[in-house]
N, C-alpha and C positions, 0 to 999 in steps of 0.2 A: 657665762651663758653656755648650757651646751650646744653643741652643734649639731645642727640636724643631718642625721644617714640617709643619704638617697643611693638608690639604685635607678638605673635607667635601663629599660627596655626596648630595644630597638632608636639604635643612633644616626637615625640617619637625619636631614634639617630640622623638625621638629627634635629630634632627642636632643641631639647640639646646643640647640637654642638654651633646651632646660640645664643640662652638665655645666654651659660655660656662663651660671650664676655662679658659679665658685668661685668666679672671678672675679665677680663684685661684693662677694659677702665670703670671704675665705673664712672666716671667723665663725662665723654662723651654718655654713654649709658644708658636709666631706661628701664629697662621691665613693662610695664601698662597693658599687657594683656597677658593669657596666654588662647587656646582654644583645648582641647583635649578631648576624648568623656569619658574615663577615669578617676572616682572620685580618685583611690587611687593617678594616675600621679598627679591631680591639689593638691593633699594636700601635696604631695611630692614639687611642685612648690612655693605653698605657702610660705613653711617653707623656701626653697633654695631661693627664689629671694624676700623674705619680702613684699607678697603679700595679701591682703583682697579680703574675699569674693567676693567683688563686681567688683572683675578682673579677676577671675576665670568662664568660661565657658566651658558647656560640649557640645556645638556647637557654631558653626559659625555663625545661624542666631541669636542664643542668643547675640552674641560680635555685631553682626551688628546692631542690633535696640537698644542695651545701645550708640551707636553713641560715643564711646571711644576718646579719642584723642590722634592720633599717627602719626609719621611722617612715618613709616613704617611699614608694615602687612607681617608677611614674612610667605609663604604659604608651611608648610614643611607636609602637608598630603599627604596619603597613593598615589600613580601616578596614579591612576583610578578614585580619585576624584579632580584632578587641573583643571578639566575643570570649575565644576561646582562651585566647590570655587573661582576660581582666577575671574571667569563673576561676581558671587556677591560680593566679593570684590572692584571690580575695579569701581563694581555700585556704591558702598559706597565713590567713589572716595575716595582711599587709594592706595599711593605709593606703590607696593608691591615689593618683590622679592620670586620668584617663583622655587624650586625645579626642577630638568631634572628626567626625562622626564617633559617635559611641558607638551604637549597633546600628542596625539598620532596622530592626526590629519592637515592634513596643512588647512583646513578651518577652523578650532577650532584655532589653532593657529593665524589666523588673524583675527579672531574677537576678542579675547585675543588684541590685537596690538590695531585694531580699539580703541575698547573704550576705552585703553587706552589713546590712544589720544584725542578722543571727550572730556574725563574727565581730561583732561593736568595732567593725572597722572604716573607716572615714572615707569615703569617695567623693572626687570633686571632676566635673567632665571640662575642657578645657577648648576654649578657640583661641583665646588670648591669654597667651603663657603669661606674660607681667600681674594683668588682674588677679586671676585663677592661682598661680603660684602662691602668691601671699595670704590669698585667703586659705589656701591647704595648708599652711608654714603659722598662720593661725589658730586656725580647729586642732591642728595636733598638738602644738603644745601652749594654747591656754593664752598666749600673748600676743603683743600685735608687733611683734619683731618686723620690722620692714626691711625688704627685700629689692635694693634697686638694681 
């Protein structure tokens, strides 16, 4: 089975929660990115998920022009900034799942959707990591791998 690449964006309780499924599904899940604005959090990351340098960023446009490779971007920052992470994201075309509040907005909201779709890339919005996880670890790769 391959393992699905996740990156995580912004680590603070909600990111946590998503990273440390590696620890129930080592097999099935690598963490390849972690993005949080926070030195002492990424070296804290580093040591907990066996990660290099060169996977640690203290932003988001940093993670987006190393061009990482990941099946999932899961977007767990601050909810005043989903807007403008999940658009550049989604430019990146990367699958993501996205923290609630989504926007705050119902046209920000569909353009979220839109390019989504223009980029046939997978978004899933999230309150309950456990549900929402599986069904994103589903829609991507075709099966019903379960995630406890």
């Amino acid at each position: 089975m391959k393992k699905i690449k996740v990156v995580v964006v912004g680590y603070g309780n909600r990111g946590q929660v998503y990273a440390d499924y590696i620890f129930d599904a080592p097999n099935e899940i690598e963490i390849v990115g972690i993005v949080d604005p926070n030195p002492y959090k990424l070296e804290v990351c580093k040591e907990r998920y066996k990660l290099n340098d060169n996977q640690l960023f203290l932003d988001w446009n940093a993670f987006l022009c190393e061009k990482i490779e990941a099946d999932i971007v899961i977007d767990s920052t601050m909810d005043q900034t989903h807007y403008e992470t999940a658009i550049n994201i989604l430019k990146a075309k990367y699958n993501m799942l996205i923290e609630k509040p989504i926007v705050p907005k119902k046209e920000q909201l569909l353009e979220i959707r839109d390019l989504a779709k223009k980029n046939n890339c997978t978004i899933t919005g999230s309150g309950y990591q456990d549900i929402y996880w599986g069904q994103l670890i589903t829609s991507i790769t075709g099966s019903t791998q379960k995630i406890t």
